[in-house]
C-alpha positions as CSV (number, residue, x, y, z in Angstrom):
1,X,177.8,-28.6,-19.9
2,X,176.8,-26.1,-22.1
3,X,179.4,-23.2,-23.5
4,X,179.5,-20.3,-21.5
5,X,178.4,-17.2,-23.1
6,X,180.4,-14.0,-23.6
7,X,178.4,-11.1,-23.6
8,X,179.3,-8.6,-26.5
9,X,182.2,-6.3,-26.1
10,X,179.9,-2.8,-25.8
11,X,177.5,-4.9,-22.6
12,X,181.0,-6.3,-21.3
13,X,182.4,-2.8,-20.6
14,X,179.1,-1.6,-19.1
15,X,179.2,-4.2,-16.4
16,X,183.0,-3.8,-15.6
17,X,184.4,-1.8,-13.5
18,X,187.8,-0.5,-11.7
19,X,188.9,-2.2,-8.6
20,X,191.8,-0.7,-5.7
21,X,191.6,0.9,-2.8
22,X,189.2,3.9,-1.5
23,X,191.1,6.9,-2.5
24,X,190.3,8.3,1.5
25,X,191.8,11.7,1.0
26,X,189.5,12.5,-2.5
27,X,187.0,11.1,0.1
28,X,187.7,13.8,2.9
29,X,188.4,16.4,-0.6
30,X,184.7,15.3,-1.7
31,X,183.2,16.2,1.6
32,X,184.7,19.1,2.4
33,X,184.1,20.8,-0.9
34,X,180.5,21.0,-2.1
35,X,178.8,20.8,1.0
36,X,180.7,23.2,3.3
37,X,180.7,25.6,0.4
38,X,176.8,25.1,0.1
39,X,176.2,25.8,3.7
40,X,178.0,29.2,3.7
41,X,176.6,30.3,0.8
42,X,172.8,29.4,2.4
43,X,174.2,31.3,5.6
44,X,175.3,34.2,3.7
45,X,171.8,34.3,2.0
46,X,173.4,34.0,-1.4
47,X,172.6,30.6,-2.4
48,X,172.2,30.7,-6.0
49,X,175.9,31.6,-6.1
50,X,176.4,28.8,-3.5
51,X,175.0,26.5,-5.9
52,X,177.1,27.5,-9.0
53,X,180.3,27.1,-6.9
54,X,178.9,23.9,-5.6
55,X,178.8,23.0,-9.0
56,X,182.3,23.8,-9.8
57,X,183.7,21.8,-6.7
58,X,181.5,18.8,-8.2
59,X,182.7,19.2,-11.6
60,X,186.7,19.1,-10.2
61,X,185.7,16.6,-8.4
62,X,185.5,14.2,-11.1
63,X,188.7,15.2,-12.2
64,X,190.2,14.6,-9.0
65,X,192.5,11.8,-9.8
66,X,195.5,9.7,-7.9
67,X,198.1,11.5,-8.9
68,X,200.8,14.9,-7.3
69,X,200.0,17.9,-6.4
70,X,201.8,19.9,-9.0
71,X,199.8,17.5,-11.6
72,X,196.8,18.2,-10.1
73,X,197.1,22.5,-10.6
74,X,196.8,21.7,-14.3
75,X,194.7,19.1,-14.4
76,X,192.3,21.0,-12.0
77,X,192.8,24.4,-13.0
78,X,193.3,24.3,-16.4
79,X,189.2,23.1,-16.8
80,X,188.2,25.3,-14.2
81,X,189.4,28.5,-15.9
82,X,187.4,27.1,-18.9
83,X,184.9,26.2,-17.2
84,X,184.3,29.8,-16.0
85,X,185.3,31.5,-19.4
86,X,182.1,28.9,-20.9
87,X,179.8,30.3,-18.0
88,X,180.4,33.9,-18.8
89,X,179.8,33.2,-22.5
90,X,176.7,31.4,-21.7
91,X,175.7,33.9,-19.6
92,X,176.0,36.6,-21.5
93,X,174.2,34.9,-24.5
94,X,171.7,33.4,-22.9
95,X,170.7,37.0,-21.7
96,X,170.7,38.8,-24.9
97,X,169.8,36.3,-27.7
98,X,166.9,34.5,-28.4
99,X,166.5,30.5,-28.8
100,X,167.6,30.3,-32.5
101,X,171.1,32.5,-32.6
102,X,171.4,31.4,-28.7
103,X,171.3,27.8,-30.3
104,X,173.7,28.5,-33.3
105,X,176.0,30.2,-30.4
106,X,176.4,26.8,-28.3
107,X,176.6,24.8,-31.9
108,X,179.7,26.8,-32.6
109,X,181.6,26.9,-29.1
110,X,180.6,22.8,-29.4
111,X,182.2,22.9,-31.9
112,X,185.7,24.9,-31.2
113,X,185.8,23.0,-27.6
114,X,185.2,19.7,-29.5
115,X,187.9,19.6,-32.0
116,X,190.2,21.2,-29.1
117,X,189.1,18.8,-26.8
118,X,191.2,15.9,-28.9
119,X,194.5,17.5,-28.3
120,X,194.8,15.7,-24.8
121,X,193.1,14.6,-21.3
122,X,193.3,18.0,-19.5
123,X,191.9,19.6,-22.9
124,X,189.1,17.1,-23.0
125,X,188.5,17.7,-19.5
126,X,188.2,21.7,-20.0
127,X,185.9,21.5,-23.0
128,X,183.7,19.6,-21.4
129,X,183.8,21.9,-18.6
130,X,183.5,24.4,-21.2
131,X,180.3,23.4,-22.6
132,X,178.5,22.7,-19.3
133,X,179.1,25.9,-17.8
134,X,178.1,27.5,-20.9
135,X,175.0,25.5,-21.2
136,X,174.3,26.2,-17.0
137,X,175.1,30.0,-17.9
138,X,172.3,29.9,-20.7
139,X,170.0,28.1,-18.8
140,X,170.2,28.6,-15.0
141,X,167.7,30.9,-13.7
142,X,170.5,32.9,-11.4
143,X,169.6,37.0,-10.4
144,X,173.4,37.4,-10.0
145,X,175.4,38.8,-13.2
146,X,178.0,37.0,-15.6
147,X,181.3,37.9,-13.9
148,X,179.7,36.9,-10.8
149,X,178.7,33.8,-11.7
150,X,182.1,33.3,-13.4
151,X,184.2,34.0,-9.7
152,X,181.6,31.7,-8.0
153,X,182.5,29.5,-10.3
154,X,186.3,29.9,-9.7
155,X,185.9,30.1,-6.2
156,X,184.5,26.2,-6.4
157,X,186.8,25.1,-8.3
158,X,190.1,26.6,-6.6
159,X,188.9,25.6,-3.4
160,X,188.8,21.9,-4.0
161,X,192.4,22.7,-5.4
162,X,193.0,24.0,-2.3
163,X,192.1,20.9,-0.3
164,X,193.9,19.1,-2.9
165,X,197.6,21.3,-2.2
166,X,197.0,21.7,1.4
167,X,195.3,18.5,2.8
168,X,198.0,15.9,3.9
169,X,197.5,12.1,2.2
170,X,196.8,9.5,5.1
171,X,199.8,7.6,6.2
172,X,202.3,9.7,4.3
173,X,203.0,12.2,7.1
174,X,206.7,11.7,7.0
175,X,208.8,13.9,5.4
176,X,207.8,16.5,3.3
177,X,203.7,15.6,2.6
178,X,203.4,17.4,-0.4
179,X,205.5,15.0,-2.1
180,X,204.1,11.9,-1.7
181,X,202.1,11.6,-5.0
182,X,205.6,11.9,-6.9
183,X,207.1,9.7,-4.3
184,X,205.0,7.2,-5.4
185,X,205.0,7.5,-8.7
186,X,208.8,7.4,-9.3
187,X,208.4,4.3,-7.0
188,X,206.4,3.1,-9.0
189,X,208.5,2.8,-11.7
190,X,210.8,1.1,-10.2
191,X,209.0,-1.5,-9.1
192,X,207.6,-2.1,-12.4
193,X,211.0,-2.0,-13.9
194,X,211.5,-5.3,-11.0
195,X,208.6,-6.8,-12.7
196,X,209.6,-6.5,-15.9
197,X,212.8,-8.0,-15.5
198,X,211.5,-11.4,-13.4
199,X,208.9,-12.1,-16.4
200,X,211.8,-11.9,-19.2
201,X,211.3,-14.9,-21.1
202,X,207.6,-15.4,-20.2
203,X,204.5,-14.8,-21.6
204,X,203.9,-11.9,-19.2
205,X,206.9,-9.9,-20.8
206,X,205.1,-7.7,-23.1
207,X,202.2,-7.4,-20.3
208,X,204.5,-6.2,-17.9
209,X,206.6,-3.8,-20.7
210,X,203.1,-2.4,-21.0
211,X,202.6,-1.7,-17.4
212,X,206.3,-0.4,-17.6
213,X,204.8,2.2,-20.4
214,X,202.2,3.2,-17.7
215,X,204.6,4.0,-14.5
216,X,206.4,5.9,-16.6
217,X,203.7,8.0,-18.3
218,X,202.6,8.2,-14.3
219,X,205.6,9.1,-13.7
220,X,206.5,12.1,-15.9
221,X,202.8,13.8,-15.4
222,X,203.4,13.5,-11.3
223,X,206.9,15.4,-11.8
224,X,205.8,17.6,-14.6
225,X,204.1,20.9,-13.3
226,X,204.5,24.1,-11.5
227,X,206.9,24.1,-8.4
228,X,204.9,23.9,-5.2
229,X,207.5,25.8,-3.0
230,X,210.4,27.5,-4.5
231,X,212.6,27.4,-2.0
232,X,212.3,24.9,0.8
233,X,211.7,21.9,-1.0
234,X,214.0,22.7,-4.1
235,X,216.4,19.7,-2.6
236,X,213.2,17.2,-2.1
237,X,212.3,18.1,-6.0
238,X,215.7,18.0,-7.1
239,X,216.1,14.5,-5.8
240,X,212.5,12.7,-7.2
241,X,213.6,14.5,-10.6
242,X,217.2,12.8,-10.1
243,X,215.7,9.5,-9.2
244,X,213.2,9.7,-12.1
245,X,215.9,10.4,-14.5
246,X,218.1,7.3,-13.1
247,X,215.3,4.8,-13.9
248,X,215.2,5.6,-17.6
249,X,217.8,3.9,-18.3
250,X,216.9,1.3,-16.1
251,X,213.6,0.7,-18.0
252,X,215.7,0.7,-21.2
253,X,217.7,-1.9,-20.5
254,X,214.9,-3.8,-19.1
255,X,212.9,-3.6,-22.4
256,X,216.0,-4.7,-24.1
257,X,216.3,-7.7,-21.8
258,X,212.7,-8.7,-22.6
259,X,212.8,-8.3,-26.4
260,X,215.9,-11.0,-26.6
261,X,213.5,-13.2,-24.8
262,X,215.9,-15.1,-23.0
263,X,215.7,-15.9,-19.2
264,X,218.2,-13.8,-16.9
265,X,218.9,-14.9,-13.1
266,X,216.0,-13.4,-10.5
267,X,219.0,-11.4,-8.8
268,X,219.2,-8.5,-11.8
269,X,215.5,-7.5,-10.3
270,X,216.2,-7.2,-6.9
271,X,218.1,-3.8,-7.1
272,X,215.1,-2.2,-8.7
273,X,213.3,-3.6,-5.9
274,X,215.9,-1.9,-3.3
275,X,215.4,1.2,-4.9
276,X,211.8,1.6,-4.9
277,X,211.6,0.7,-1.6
278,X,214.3,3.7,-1.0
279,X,212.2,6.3,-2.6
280,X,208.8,5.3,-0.5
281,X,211.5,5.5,2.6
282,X,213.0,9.0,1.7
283,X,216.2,7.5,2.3
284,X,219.9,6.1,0.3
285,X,219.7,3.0,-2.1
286,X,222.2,1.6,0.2
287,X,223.9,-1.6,-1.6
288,X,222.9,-3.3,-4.6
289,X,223.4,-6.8,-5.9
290,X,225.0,-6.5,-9.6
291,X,223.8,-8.5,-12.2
292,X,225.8,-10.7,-14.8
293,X,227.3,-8.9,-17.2
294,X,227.2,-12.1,-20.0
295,X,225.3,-9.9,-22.8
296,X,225.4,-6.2,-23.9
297,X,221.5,-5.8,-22.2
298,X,222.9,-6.7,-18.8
299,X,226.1,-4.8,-19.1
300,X,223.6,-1.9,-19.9
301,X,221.3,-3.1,-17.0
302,X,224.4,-3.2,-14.3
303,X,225.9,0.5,-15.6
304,X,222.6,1.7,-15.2
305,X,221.8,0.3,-11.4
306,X,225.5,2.0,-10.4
307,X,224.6,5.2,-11.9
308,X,221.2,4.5,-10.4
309,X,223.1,4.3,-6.5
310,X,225.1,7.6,-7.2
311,X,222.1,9.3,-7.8
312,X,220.4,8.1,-4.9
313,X,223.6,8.9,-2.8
314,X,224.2,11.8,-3.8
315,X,220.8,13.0,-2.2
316,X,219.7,15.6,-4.2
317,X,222.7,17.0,-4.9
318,X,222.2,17.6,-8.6
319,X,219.2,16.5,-10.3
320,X,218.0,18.4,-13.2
321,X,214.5,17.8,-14.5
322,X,214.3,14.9,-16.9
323,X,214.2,15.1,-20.5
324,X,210.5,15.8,-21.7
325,X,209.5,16.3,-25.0
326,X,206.5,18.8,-25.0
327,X,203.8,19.1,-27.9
328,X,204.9,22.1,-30.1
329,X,202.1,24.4,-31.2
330,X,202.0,22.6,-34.7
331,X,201.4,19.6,-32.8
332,X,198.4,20.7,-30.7
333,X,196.6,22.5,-33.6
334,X,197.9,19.0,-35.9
335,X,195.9,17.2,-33.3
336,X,192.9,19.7,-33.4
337,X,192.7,20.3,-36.9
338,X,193.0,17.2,-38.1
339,X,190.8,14.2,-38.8
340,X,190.3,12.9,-35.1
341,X,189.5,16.5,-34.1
342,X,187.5,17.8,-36.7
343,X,185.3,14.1,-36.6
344,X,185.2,14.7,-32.6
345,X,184.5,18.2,-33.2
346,X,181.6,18.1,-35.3
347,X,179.5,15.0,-33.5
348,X,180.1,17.2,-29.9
349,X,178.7,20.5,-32.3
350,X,175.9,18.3,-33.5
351,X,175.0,16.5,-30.2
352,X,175.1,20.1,-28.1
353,X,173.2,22.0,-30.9
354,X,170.8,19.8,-31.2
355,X,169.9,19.2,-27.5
356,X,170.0,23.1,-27.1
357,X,167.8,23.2,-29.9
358,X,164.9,20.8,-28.9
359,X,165.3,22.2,-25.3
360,X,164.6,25.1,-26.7
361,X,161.6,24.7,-28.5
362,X,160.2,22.4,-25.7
363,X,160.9,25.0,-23.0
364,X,158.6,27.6,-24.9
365,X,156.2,25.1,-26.2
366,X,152.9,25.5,-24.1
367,X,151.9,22.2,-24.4
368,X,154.9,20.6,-22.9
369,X,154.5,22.7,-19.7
370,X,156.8,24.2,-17.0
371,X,160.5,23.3,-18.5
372,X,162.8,25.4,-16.1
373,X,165.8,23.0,-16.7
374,X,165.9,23.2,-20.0
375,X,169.7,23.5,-20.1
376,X,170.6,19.5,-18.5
377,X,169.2,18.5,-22.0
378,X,172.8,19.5,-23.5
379,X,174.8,19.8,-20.6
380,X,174.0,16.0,-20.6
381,X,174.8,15.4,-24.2
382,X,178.3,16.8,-23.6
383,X,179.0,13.6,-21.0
384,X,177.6,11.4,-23.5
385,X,179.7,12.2,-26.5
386,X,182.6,11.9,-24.7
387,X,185.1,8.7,-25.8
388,X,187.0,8.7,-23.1
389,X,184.0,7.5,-21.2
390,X,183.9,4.2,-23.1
391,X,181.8,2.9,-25.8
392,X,179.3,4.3,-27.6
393,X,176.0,2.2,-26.2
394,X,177.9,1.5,-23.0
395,X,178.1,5.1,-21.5
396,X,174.3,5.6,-22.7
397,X,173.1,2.7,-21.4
398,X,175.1,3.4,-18.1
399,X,174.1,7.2,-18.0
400,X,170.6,6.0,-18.4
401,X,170.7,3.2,-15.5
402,X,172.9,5.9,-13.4
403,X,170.2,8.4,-13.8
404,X,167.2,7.4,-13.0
405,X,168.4,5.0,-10.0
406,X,170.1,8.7,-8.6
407,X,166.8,10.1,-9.1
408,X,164.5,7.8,-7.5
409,X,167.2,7.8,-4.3
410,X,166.9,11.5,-4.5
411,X,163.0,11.2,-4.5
412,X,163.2,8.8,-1.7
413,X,165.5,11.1,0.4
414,X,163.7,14.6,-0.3
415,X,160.5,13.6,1.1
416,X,162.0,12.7,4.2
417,X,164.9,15.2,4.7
418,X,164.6,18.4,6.4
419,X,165.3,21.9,4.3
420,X,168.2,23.4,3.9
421,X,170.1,21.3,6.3
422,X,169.4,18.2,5.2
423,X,169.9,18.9,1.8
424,X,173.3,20.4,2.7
425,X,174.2,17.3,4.5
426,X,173.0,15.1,1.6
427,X,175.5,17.5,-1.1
428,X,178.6,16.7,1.1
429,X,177.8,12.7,0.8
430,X,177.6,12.5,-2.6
431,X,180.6,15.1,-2.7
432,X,182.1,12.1,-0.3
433,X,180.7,9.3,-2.6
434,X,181.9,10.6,-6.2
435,X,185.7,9.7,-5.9
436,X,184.7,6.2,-5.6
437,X,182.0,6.2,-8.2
438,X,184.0,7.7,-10.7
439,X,185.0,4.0,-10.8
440,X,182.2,3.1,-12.6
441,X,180.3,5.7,-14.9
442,X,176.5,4.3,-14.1
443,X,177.6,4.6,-10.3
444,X,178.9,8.1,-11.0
445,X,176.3,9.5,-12.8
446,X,174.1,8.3,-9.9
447,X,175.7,10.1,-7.1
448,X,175.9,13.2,-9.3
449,X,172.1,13.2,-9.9
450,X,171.7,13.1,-6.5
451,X,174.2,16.1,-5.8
452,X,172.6,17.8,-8.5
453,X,168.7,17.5,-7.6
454,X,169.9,18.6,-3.8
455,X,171.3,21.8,-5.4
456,X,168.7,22.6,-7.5
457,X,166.3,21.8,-4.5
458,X,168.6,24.3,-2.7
459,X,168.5,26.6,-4.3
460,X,164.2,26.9,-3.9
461,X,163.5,25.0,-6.8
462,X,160.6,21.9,-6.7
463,X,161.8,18.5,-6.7
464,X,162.9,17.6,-10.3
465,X,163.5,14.0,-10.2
466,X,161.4,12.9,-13.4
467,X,162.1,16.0,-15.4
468,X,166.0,14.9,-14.7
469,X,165.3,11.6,-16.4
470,X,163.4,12.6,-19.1
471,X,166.4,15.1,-19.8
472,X,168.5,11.9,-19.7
473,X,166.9,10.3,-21.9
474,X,166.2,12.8,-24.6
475,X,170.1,13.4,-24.8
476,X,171.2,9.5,-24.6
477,X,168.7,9.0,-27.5
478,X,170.1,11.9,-29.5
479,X,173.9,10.7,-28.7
480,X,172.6,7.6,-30.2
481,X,171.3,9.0,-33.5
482,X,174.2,11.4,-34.1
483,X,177.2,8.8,-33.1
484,X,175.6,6.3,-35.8
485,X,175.8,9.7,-38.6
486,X,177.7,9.2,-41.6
487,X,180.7,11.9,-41.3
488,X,182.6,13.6,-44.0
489,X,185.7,11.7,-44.5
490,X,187.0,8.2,-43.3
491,X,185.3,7.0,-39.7
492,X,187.4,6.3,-36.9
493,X,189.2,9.6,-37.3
494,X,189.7,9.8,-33.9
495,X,192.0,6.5,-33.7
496,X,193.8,6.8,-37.1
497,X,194.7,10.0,-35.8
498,X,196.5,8.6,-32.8
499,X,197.7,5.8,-34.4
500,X,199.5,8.4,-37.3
501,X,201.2,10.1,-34.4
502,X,202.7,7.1,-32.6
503,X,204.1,6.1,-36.2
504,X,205.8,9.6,-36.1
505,X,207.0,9.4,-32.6
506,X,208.1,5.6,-33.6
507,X,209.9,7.1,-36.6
508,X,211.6,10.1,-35.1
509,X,213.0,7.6,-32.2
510,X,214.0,5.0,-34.9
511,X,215.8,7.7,-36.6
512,X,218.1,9.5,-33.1
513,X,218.9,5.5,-32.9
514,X,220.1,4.5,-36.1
515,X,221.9,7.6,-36.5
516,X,224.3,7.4,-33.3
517,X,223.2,10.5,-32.0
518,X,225.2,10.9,-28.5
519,X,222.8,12.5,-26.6
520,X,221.2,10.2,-24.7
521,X,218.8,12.6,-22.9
522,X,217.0,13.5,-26.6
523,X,216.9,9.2,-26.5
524,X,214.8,9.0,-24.0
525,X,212.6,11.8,-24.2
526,X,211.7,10.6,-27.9
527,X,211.5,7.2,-26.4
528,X,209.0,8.2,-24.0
529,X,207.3,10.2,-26.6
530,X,207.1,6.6,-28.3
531,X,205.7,4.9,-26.2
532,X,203.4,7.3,-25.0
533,X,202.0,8.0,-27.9
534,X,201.4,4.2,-29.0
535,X,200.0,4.2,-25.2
536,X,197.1,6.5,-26.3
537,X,196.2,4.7,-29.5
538,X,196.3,1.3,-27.8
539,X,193.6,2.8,-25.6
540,X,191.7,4.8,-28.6
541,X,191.5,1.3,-30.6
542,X,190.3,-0.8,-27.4
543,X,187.6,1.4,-27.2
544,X,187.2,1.4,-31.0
545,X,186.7,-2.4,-30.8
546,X,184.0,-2.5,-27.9
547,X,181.6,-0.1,-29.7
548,X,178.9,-1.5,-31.7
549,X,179.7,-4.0,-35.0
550,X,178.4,-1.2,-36.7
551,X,180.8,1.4,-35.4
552,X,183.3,-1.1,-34.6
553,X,184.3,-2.0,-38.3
554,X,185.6,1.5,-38.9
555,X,188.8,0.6,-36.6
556,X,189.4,-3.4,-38.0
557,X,192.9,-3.4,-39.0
558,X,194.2,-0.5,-36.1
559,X,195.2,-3.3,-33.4
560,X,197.7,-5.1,-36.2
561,X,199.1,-2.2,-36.8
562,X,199.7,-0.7,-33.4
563,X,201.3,-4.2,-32.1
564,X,203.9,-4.1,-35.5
565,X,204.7,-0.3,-34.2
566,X,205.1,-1.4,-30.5
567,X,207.3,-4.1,-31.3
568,X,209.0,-1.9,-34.1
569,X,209.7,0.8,-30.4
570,X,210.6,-2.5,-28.3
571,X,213.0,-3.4,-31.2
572,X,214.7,0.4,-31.9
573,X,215.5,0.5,-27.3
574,X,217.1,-2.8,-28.0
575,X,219.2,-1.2,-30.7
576,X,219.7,1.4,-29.0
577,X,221.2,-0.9,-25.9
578,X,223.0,-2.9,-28.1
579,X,224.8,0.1,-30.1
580,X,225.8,2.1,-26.7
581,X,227.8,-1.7,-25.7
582,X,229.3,-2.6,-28.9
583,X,229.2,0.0,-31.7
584,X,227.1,-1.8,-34.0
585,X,223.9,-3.6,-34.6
586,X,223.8,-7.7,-35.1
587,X,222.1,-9.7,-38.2
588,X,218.7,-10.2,-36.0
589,X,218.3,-6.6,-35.3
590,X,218.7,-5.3,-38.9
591,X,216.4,-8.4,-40.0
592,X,213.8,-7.4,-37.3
593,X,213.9,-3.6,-38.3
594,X,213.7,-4.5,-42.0
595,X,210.6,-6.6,-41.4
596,X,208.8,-4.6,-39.2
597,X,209.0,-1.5,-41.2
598,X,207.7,-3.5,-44.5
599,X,205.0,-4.6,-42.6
600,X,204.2,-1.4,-41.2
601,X,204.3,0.1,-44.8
602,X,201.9,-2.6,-46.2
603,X,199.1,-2.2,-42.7
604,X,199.7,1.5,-42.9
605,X,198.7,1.8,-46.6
606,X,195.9,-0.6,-46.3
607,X,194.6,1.7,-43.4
608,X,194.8,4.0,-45.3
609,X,197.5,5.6,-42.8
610,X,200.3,8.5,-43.5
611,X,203.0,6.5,-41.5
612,X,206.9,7.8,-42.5
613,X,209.1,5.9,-44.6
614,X,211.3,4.7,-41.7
615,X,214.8,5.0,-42.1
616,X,217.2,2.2,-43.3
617,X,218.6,-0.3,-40.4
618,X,222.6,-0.3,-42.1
């Protein structure tokens, strides 16, 4: 038999996508949004405005993730707001400047919302919001004036947050509703602190430590957020925060527990267990089965299941909100300033510009005909420069296949569908559809060229379906051209960037540790800052890698390096463990620290990396 062939790694993430279950309620979110909004604005006799809010729904939409409710204000809201701030500017400039400054305008604000867009997913999300709107604002032939534009806008946006707050998940009826997103996600945690402790000794430990990382970031953003009701459910919130805070140490002596790499008996997971199963129920952790206590790890593990029990007796008694360490305005303009967002900043200023630009001089070139649309051309490139979207030629070729199979379905369905109500109809399907696309970025780029050409058809426009793929096309091929530029600097800003910072969080944590601070509660909240931070360049460089061997060698060397600093954080929580039991630190963890931190000097300064000095281990 011959070998089978792996595709490259750029094809391989094209052709893959996420798997779980349909997400009903963003299913019954996504039909109630767009299209109901649509209908009323065509009953009112104010469709334009219908179309813009439409828009807006769509856009939060694909930001509706799994996830709380109080996550979900900021992670909904937070790109809305921009997302009308970049449709009044558009607006405006689109109205009083010509095609050259109104070009250099969009260059700029591509600029500014690319560079801020590195600070974080919810930035991201609202620069790209940012630069749509203000690229629809420019462009969209709408009689109605900026700040009206800007509340329909709003209007979209906060009413799929509405739906979101209000609407009750399926199956989670008991109790109080609005909670079940955090219920989950503290549950979560538990389980995966279970999980981590059967595969101790196995080759799945640093898998399932990984998976530990995840809950836990889950975790934190479901609980962090604005208080849904201040009063009433102040007990329900005190208790998740209370049950959230108990697990910490649980997942700390867990991780210690897997870093000694020695098998422990299958009964010190099935507390964990018990008490995930307790937060799903709403109820008392009831009796737990202790562990051996035959090394300082399990000692750790057992103190921290009976503190674990109180907390889940004591029902919400107490419960402050867990320690968080929050980014400090030196480290959000660190993150925007420096290399990964000026690098980031620059190719989203280039990419817009330029699309702006040549949809400029084709929409007033007489030979190229009617080009009413001219603003998809870089509301299109915006999608396409994002990273967070996957690879380079990945998210082109996928935007490409995604696009012109949307359009021919919407060319299939417009001949045959009756005006406005079929077109209305046809908006809250793909409304319906996009929570489940959003699994796959050809599939969501399909159903959103469909939404879109309905709108635009909607709104009294001709069927646009080739003029959509031509669009596509001109952007993907000028993404292309400026993501294979030569930048100022090093390449691969963008991931030496996040790898710098988890070397940062790694040291600060190192240094609490080794120092015997007693406050436990700074511990962990540097400890999650670790982690999380390592989390984010993990996913930077695996992105990194899958690009093309051309872009790809710009990141060689990041993967050795992040794997020294997450076993340098695994090492520090087992010191950590091991100095709260017995005061001082053995042979093999000073030998471990010792090594790890020469080898994360030497990797570091071959990178080309500012990682700190880390502290002596004795």
């Amino acid at each position: 038999m011959s070998p089978r062939v792996a595709p490259p790694p750029w094809l391989a993430h094209a052709l893959r996508a996420q798997r779980g279950p349909v997400p009903w309620s963003a299913v019954t979110r996504g039909a109630l949004a767009a299209g109901p909004l649509l209908l009323a604005s065509v009953v009112l006799h104010h469709t334009s405005l219908g179309v813009i809010a439409a828009i807006a729904a769509m856009l939060a939409g694909i930001n509706d993730r799994p996830g709380s409710r109080r996550a979900a204000v900021r992670r909904l809201g937070a790109p809305a707001v921009a997302g009308a701030a970049g449709l009044l500017a558009g607006t405006y400039g689109g109205a009083h400047l010509t095609a050259l400054p109104l070009t250099l305008l969009l260059t700029v604000l591509g600029l500014v919302a690319g560079a801020t867009s590195a600070v974080g997913p919810v930035a991201s999300g609202a620069g790209t919001q940012f630069l749509v709107a203000a690229a629809v604002g420019a462009g969209m032939p709408v009689p109605e004036a900026g700040w009206q534009r800007a509340l329909a806008f709003l209007a979209g946006a906060g009413w799929l947050l509405a739906l979101r707050l209000a609407l009750p998940t399926p199956g989670a009826l008991a109790g109080d509703y609005r909670f079940d997103g955090e219920r989950h996600a503290v549950a979560a945690v538990y389980d995966a602190v279970a999980d981590l402790l059967t595969a101790v000794g196995t080759e799945t430990a640093l898998e399932r430590r990984g998976a530990l990382t995840a809950a836990l970031d889950h975790a934190q953003d479901a609980l962090t957020g604005p208080r849904l009701r201040r009063h009433a459910s102040s007990a329900a919130e005190r208790r998740l925060h209370a049950q959230y805070a108990a697990a910490l140490p649980l997942a700390e002596a867990a991780t210690a527990l897997a870093w000694a790499e020695e098998r422990i008996s299958a009964r010190a997971a099935e507390g964990p267990r018990r008490l995930a199963t307790a937060v799903r129920d709403g109820r008392g952790g009831g009796p737990l089965p202790a562990p051996s206590r035959s090394a300082p790890a399990l000692r750790a593990l057992d103190d921290a299941l009976l503190r674990a029990a109180e907390a889940f007796d004591r029902a919400g008694e107490g419960g402050h909100r867990p320690p968080v360490r929050r980014r400090g305005p030196k480290e959000v303009l660190r993150a925007a300033l420096g290399s990964g967002g000026r690098e980031y900043g620059l190719r989203v200023a280039l990419c817009f510009g330029a699309a702006a630009g040549l949809a400029q001089a084709l929409h007033h070139a007489r030979w190229y005909g009617e080009h009413q649309h001219w603003y998809w051309l870089p509301a299109t490139a915006v999608f396409l420069v994002k990273p967070d979207l996957g690879p380079l030629a990945s998210r082109v070729l996928c935007r490409a296949a995604g696009t012109v199979l949307g359009a021919l379905v919407f060319a299939a369905l417009a001949a045959v569908l009756p005006r406005p109500a079929g077109l209305v109809a046809l908006v809250a399907v793909c409304g319906a559809v996009l929570p489940v696309a959003t699994r796959h970025f050809a599939a969501q780029t399909a159903a959103a060229t469909v939404l879109v050409l309905a709108l635009v058809m909607a709104g009294g426009e001709p069927q646009a379906s080739v003029g959509r793929i031509g669009e596509t096309l001109l952007a993907c091929a000028i993404v292309l051209v400026v993501g294979h530029l030569p930048m100022a600097g090093k390449r691969g800003g963008g991931v030496r960037a996040r790898l710098a910072a988890a070397g940062r969080a790694a040291h600060a944590y190192l240094g609490h540790v080794l120092g015997e601070s007693a406050d436990r509660g700074e511990r962990w909240a540097l400890r999650r800052e670790a982690y999380r931070t390592l989390a984010e360049a993990r996913t930077a460089i695996a992105l990194a890698a899958a690009e093309l061997p051309s872009l790809a060698r710009h990141s060689e060397g990041t993967d050795a390096v992040a794997a020294v600093l997450e076993r340098l954080v695994d090492t520090t929580t087992a010191c950590a463990v091991h100095l709260d039991e017995t005061g001082h630190l053995t042979a093999r963890h000073i030998r471990h620290l010792e090594d790890l931190a020469a080898r994360l000097e030497h990797g570091g300064r071959r990178l080309g990396l500012r990682v700190p000095r880390m502290p002596a281990a004795a």
